[in-house]
Every structure is written in structure tokens, then in C-alpha cells.
C-alpha positions in Angstrom: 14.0 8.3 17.7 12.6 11.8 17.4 13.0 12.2 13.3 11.2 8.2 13.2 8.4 9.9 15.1 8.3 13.0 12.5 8.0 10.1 10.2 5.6 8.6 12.1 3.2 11.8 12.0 3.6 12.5 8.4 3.4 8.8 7.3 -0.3 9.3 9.2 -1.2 12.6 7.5 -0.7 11.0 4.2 -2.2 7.8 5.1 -5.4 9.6 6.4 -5.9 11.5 2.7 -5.5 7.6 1.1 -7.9 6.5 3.3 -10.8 8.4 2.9 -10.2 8.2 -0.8 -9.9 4.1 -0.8 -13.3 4.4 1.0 -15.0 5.3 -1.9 -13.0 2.7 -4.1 -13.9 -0.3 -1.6 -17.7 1.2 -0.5 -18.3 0.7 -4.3 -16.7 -2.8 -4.7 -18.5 -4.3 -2.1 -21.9 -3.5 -3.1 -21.9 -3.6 -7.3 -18.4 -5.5 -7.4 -16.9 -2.9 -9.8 -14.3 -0.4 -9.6 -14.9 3.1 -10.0 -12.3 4.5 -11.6 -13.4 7.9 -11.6 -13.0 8.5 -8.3 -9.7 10.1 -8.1 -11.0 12.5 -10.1 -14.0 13.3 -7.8 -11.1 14.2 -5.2 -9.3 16.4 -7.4 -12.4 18.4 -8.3 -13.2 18.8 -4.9 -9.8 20.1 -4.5 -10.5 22.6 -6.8 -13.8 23.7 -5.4 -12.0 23.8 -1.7 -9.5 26.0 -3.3 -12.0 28.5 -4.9 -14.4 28.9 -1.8 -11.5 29.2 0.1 -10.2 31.7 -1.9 -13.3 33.8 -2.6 -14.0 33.6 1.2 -11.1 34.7 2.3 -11.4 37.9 -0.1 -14.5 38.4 1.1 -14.6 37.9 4.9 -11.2 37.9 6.1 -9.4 35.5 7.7 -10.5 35.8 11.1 -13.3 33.6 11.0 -11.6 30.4 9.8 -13.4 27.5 11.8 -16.4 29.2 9.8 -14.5 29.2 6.5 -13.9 25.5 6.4 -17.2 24.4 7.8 -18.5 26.6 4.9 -16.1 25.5 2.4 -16.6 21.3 3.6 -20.2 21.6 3.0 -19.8 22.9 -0.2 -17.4 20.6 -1.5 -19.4 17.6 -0.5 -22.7 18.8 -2.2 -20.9 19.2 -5.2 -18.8 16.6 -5.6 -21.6 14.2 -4.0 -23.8 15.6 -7.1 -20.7 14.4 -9.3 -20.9 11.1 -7.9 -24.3 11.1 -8.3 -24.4 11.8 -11.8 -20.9 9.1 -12.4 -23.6 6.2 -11.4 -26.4 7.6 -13.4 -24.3 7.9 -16.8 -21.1 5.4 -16.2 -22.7 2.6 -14.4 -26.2 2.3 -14.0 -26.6 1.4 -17.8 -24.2 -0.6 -17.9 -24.7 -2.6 -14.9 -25.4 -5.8 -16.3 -22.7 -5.7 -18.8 -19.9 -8.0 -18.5 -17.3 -6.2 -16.0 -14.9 -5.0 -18.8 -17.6 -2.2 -20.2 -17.7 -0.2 -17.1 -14.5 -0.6 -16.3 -13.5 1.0 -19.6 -16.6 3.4 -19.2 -15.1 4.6 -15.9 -11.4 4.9 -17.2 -13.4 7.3 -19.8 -15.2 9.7 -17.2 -11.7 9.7 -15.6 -10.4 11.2 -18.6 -13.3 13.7 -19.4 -13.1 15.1 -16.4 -9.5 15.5 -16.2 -9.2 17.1 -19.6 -12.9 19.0 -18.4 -10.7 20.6 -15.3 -8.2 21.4 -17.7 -10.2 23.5 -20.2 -12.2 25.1 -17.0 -9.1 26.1 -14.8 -5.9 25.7 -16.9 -3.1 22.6 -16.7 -1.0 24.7 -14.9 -0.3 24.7 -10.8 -3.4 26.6 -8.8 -2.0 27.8 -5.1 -3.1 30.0 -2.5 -1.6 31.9 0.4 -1.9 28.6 4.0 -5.1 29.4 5.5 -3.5 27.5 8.7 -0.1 27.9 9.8 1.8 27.4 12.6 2.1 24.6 14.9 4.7 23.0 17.7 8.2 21.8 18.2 9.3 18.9 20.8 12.5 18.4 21.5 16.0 20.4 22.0 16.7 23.1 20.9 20.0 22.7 19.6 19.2 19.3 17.7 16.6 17.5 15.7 13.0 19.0 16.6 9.7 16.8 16.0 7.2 19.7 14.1 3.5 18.6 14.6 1.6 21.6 12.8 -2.2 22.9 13.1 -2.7 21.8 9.7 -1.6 17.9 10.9 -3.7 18.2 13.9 -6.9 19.8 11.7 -6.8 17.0 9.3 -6.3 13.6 12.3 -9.3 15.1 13.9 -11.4 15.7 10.4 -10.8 12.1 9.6 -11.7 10.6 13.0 -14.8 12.4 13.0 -15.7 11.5 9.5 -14.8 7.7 9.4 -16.4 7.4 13.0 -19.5 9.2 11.2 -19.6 6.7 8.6 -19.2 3.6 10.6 -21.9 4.6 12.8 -24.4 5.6 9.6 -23.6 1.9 7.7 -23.7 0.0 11.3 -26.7 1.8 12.5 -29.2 3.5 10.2 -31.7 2.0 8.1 -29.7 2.8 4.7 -26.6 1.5 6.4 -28.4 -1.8 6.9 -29.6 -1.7 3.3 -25.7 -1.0 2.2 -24.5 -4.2 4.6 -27.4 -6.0 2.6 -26.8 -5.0 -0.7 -23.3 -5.8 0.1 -23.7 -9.2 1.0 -26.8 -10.3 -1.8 -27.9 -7.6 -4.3 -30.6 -9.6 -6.6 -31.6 -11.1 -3.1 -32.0 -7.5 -1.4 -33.3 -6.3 -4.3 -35.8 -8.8 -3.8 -37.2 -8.3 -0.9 -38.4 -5.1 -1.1 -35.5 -2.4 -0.9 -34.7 -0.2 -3.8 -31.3 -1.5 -4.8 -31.0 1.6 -7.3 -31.2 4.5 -3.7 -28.6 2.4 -2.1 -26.0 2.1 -5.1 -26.6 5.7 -5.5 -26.2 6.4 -2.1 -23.0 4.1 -2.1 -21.3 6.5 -5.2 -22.9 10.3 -3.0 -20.8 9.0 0.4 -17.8 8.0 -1.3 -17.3 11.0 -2.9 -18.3 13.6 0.1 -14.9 11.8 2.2 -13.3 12.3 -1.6 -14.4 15.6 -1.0 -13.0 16.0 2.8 -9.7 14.5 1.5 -9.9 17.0 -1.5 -10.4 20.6 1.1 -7.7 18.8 3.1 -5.6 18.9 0.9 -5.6 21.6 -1.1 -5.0 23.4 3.0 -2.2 21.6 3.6 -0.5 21.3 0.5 -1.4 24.7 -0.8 -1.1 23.8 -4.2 -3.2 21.8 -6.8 -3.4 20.4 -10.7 -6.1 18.6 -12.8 -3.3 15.7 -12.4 -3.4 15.1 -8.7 -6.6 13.1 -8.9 -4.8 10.1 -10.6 -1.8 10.3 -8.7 -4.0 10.1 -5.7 -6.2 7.7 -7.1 -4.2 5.2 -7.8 -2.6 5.3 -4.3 -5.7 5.1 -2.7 -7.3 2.2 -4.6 -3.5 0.5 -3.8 -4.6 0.8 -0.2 -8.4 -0.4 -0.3 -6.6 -3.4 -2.4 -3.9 -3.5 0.5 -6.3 -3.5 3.2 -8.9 -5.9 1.5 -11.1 -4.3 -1.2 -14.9 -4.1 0.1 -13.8 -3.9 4.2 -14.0 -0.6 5.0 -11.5 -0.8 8.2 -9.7 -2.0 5.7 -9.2 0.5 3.3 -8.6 2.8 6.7 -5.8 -0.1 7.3 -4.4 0.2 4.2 -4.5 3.8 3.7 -2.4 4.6 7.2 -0.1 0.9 5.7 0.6 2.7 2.7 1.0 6.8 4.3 3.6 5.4 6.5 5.8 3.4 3.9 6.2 6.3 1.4 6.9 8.2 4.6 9.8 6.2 5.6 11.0 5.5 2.2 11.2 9.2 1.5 13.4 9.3 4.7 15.8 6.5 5.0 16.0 5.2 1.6 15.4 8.2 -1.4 12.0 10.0 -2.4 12.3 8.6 -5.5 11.6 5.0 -4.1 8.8 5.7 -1.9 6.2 4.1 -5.1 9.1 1.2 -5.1 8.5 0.5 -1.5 4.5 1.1 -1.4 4.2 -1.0 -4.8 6.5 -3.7 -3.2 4.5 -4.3 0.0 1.1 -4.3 -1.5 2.9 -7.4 -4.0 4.3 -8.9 -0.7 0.9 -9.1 0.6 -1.3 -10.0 -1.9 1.4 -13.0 -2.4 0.6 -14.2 0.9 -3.3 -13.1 1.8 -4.3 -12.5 -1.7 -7.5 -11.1 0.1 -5.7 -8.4 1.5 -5.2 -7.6 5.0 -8.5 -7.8 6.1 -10.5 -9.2 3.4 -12.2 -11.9 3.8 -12.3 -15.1 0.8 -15.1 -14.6 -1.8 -17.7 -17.1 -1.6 -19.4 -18.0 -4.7 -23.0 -19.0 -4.8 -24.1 -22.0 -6.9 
């Protein structure tokens, strides 16, 4: 009982990461129907830039002010990697947008690989790590057998979500862009229409996706400690496996899917072999798409005559 709840608390860590990645996959899909395949590489580039402000802080200041440090470093992260998003719509999409589906699908798969290879000439192929910012955390359990370990770092990055997906609920649910989202969402060329700049919203769509990319990114560069120009399509493909899982354009959803798909590889890892954890997480997104081809909680697409 006490290692299934370790399980249990790492299958969530992970799954939070997915999930705030698979937002930006599904935020995207439900408003321009496409699939932005760049996105894992917004993540690891905001890895990167957690990892250097970090750093560079930490040289600077100290480490005694580290609620300060991250705030910092989280704000700087997601003006920079919102800017790449930004700029992904302006070149990779927008003139392509009424292009059969293919071309910008193959135009994002190309900005995946530019920046990849871009990260690679700027910082090197090899591994980047830094000294854990936050350590430490607490043991349940006895002494003399199996503990549970919940660490600060576990804690930090549960609460960051919360607030952040509860942020973004609230913003699309009850601000005036959030309602122009939902609408966009639902009938672009109607939207578009009456009055509201479709443009400012799918920009908008492509900015928020990629500041939780850029939360997920500082995350995890703290609690892994260690980062490649790689991670981003490791990542990425995990994360748009959960938006599919959870049902691509819901947004509770891809939170579904993300914590679905944390908690399998977590599990697998532990009862069956690391080596099957992709096995099992591959394996249930088939088993579901079988029977809800949807996903989870997507709902049937309705096609307009």
C-alpha cells in the first residue's frame, strides 16, 4: 500500500508536466483545428531559459531568496517563450491557414526541427544541469521499512499547476477574450463575422499555450535538474498522447489525460519494467480510442452542411 501511494505521487508529478503541455496542443485544435507540432519545442526552450535565469540568479543573489528566484525566473520564461509562440502563428500558420491541413502540419514538423537543431547550435547537444535549487522534503511511514518520500519539489510543482490551470479556466470562462476563444472555438468564419478579430484570438490561443509550456518547462528543469535540445519531443509527443487521450480540444480533458497518462508510466515503471512504461501509455490511449474514439471527454464532431 505505501510504495502504490509513492506511485501514486509520482504518476501525478509527471502527469501535471503532460498536462499543461497537452493544453497548448488541444487550446490550438479547438480553435483552428490544426496541430501544432512545435509545441514541444516551446517547452524545451523554456527549459533552457528556466535553467539559465536560474543559474545566473543564483550566481548573483544567492540562494536565500528563492520564492523570489522562481517568481523571477516564471515570468521570464513565459514572456519569452509566449513571444516564440507568438511568432510560430505569425510564420507557421497564419499563412498557411487556408491551406489544406497537410501544409501546416508539415510546416510545423519543420519549425520543430529548426528549433531543435537552433538549441543545438546555441547551447550544445550535450546534457545542461545545475546544482537542486529545492531539496528536501518528508517521509511517512516506518522507519525500518518502505517509506513514502513526498519532496518540496513535488509539492512546488501540484500547487504551480492548480493555480495555473484554475487561472486559465477562470480567464477562458470569464473574460471577454475567453468568450471570444469559446466562440472561435465553436464557429470561426461565424465569429469572425460578427465583429471579433479572429487573428487576436488565434494569436492569443498560440501566447497561453506556450506560457503553461513555459511553467511545465521551469518545472522541470527544477525538478529534474537536467535538460537536452531532445526533451521537447520526448515530451511532446507524451503530451499531445494525453490531450488525444482526454479528448483533443476539452481542456479538462487534456488535464484528464495528462494525470491518465503520468500515472500509467508511473506504475509501469514500478510493477512491470521501465522499459514498458511507453508500451503501457501507447496501449491505453489505443484501448480508448477503440472504444470512445473521441477520447475521454471529447465530445462527437458535428459537421455543418
Amino acid at each position: 500500500m505505501l510504495e502504490f501511494s509513492q506511485q501514486v505521487i509520482n504518476g501525478l508529478t509527471l502527469g501535471s508536466i503532460y498536462a499543461l503541455i497537452a493544453i497548448g496542443y488541444t487550446m490550438v485544435y479547438g480553435i483552428i483545428g490544426m496541430i501544432n507540432f512545435a509545441h514541444g519545442e516551446i517547452y524545451m526552450i523554456s527549459a533552457y531559459i528556466g535553467l539559465i535565469t536560474i543559474t545566473a540568479l543564483t550566481v548573483q543573489f544567492g540562494v536565500e531568496n528563492v520564492p523570489l528566484i522562481l517568481l523571477f525566473t516564471l515570468v521570464v520564461s513565459i514572456l519569452a517563450t509566449g513571444a516564440y509562440g507568438w511568432t510560430i502563428e505569425r510564420v507557421a500558420y497564419r499563412p498557411l491557414r487556408g491551406s489544406p491541413r497537410l501544409i501546416p502540419l508539415i510546416s510545423a514538423i519543420g519549425m520543430s526541427i529548426f528549433l531543435q537543431n537552433y538549441v543545438q547550435i546555441g547551447q550544445g547537444a550535450r546534457d545542461l544541469s545545475m546544482q537542486p535549487l529545492i531539496s528536501g522534503g518528508w517521509r511517512f511511514g516506518p522507519e525500518a521499512g518502505f517509506q513514502i518520500y513526498l519532496s518540496y519539489m513535488q509539492v512546488l510543482i501540484a500547487v504551480v499547476t492548480v493555480i495555473f490551470m484554475t487561472a486559465l479556466t477562470l480567464f477562458i470562462a470569464r473574460s471577454r477574450l475567453g468568450r471570444a476563444c469559446r466562440a472561435c472555438s465553436q464557429d470561426l468564419t461565424m465569429t469572425n463575422l460578427l465583429g471579433i478579430d479572429t487573428n487576436r484570438v488565434i494569436s492569443l490561443t498560440f501566447v497561453l499555450g506556450a506560457a503553461l509550456a513555459a511553467v511545465a518547462g521551469v518545472l522541470i528543469s527544477l525538478y529534474i535538474g537536467k535538460i537536452n535540445p531532445f526533451i521537447g519531443f520526448d515530451a511532446g509527443i507524451k503530451a499531445f498522447t494525453a490531450a488525444v487521450l482526454g479528448g483533443i480540444g476539452s481542456i479538462p480533458g487534456a488535464m484528464l489525460g495528462g494525470v491518465i497518462l503520468g500515472l500509467s508510466e508511473s506504475f509501469a515503471s514500478a510493477y512491470l519494467l521501465t522499459e514498458y512504461k511507453d508500451v503501457v501509455a501507447f496501449s491505453l490511449l489505443v484501448l480508448v480510442l477503440l472504444f470512445r474514439p473521441t477520447g475521454l471527454l471529447g465530445k462527437p464532431e458535428i459537421e455543418k452542411v
